[in-house]
C-alpha positions, -999 to 999 in steps of 0.1 A, spaced: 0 0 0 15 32 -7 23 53 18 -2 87 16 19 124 17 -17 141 22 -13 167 49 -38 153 72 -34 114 65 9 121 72 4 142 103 -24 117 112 -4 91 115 29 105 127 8 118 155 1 84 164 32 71 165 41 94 191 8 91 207 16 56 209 48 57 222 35 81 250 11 54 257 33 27 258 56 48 287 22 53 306 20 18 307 54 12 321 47 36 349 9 22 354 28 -12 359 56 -1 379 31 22 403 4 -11 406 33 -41 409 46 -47 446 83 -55 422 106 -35 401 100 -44 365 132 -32 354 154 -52 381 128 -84 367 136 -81 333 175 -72 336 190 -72 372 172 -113 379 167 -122 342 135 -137 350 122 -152 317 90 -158 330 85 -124 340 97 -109 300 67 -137 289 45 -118 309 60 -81 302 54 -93 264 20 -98 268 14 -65 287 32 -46 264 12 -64 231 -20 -58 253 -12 -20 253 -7 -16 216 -43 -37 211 -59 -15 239 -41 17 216 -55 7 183 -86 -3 199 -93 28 212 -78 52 181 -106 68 166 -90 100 150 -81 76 116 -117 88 107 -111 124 102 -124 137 70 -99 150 48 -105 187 57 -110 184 91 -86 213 110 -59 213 133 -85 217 165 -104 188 153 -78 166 151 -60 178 183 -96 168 201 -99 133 183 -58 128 195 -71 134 233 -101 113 229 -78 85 218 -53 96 245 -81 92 272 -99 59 261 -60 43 259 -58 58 296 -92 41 302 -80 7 286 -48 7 306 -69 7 337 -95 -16 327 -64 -39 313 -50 -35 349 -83 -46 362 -93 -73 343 -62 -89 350 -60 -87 385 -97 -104 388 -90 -132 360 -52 -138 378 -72 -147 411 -103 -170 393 -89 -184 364 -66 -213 379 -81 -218 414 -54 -222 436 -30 -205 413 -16 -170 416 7 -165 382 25 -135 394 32 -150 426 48 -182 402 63 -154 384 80 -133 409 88 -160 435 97 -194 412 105 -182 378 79 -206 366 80 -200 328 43 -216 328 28 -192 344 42 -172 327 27 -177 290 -6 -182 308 -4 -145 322 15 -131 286 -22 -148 272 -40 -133 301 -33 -100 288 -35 -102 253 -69 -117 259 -86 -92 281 -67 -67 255 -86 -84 226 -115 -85 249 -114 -45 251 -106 -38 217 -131 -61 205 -162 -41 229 -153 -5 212 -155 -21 180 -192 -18 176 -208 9 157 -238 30 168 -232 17 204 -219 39 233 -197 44 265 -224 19 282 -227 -5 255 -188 -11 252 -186 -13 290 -216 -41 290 -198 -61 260 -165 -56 279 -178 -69 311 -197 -101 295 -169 -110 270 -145 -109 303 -167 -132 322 -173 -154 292 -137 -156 286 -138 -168 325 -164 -191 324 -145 -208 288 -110 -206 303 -125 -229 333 -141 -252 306 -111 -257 287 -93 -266 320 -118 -290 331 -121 -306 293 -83 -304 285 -83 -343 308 -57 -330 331 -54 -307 360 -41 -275 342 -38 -258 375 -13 -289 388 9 -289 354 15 -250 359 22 -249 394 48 -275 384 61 -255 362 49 -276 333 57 -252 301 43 -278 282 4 -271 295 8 -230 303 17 -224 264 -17 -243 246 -42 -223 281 -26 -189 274 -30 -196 234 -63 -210 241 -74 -179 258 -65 -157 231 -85 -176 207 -113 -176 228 -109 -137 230 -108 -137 190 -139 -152 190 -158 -126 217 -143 -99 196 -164 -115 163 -192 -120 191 -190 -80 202 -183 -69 166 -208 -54 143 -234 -27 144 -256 -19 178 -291 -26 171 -306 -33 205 -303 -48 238 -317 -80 227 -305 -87 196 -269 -83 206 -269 -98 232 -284 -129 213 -260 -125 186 -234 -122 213 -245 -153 235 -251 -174 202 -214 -165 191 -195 -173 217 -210 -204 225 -203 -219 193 -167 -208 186 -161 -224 218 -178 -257 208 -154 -252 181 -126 -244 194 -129 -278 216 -142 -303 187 -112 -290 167 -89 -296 202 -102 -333 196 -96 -334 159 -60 -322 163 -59 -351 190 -75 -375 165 -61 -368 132 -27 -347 133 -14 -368 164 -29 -401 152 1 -422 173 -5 -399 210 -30 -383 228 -23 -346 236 -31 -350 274 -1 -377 276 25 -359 254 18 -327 277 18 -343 310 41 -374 306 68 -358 283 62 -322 290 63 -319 252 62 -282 242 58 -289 203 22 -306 213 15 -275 232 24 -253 206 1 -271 180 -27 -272 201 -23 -234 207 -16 -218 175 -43 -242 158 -73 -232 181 -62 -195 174 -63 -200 135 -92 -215 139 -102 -185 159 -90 -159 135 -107 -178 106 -141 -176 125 -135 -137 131 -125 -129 94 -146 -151 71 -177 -153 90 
């Protein structure tokens, strides 16, 4: 695509790289003022890989969160300096807004999701790389989740709170279905520090949040209809997501069983498979459907 030199598309965007940037350092700070750790003595000073796994995923949640919440891309063409100083601070506050709620979200689904499980404690305290990628998917998902709940059009401030809300307690109530389908204890295998079962939950939960984003998406009509829409949607890409879990199980690992090769060998390549699959299958839902 080429790139546009039109005054407004050039400063449009250049603005938003900065706007970004200033985002991503309110993050940091966000993080730093909310964590009870240094992140910089994490990442560098103890080289705790889990704890990068996780940064990733906040970080990649930020930048959803950011282009979730950009809405100045829609200027028309002659729109003035004021107007597109106004739509940068609308942007700049709903990113604010999404860093909080991002903040937020986690902290509840970090305390319900693996009962019994605290990730950043495995984090901090053991280095467990499991917990980990469950936590880097943790916050891409409630990310996704936000993104995906400002997405529709004709709604407002209290429709994309609603659709945040539900998809963030759907993605709760699917999370705790995978775990009790996936035919081990999930909770066990990453409070062992079993990298092997913390990559395909924190893939699995992205997926999921691909398909509440397909579920949120589309124009606001009424209460019920949405929410029909929305209910009807995410109960069938997770049906999905599950009978192509068995599928994978059945047919592209005809000579093992995915619950063995992730709790007997540890194997990370099962993982892996299991987690980029249900997301493509996730993505496909949310793009062709």
């Amino acid at each position: 695509m080429p790139i546009s030199l039109e005054p407004l598309p050039l400063m449009l965007g250049l603005a938003h790289v900065a706007l970004g940037v200033v985002v991503l350092i309110a993050a940091k700070f966000a993080k730093d003022f909310l964590s009870p750790y240094s992140m910089d003595q994490e990442l560098t000073a103890k080289d705790n890989p889990a704890f990068g796994l996780a940064v990733a995923g906040y970080y990649a949640g930020i930048v959803i969160v950011f282009l979730g919440a950009s809405r100045a891309e829609g200027l028309p063409a002659d729109a003035g300096s004021d107007a597109v100083l106004r739509a940068l601070g609308v942007d700049l506050a709903w990113s604010l807004a999404g860093i909080a709620a991002l903040a937020l979200a986690h902290w509840l689904l970090e305390r319900l999701l693996i009962p019994g499980v605290r990730t950043s404690t495995e984090i901090i305290e053991r280095r467990n790389l499991a917990a980990g990628v469950v936590e880097c998917g943790l916050y891409v998902s409630t990310a996704l989740a936000f993104a995906g709940a400002l997405s529709q059009t004709g709604g407002t401030v209290i429709t994309s709170a609603v659709f945040l809300v539900l998809a963030l307690i759907v993605l709760l109530i699917f999370g705790r279905a995978y775990q009790m389908l996936a035919g081990f204890s999930v909770g066990q295998q990453v409070q062992q520090g079993n990298f092997a079962a913390g990559i395909p939950l924190g893939l699995m939960l992205v997926a999921l949040s691909l398909l509440l984003m397909k579920a949120t998406s589309g124009d606001f009509v009424d209460w019920p209809t949405n929410l029909s829409y929305f209910a009807f949607d995410a109960a069938a890409g997770f049906v999905l997501l599950m009978a192509m879990r068995w599928v994978v199980d059945l047919a592209l690992l005809p000579n093992a069983r995915i619950s063995e090769e992730i709790v007997r060998d540890r194997n990370v390549n099962v993982g892996l498979v299991e987690g980029v699959l249900a997301i493509a299958v996730a993505a496909i839902v949310l793009f062709r459907f």
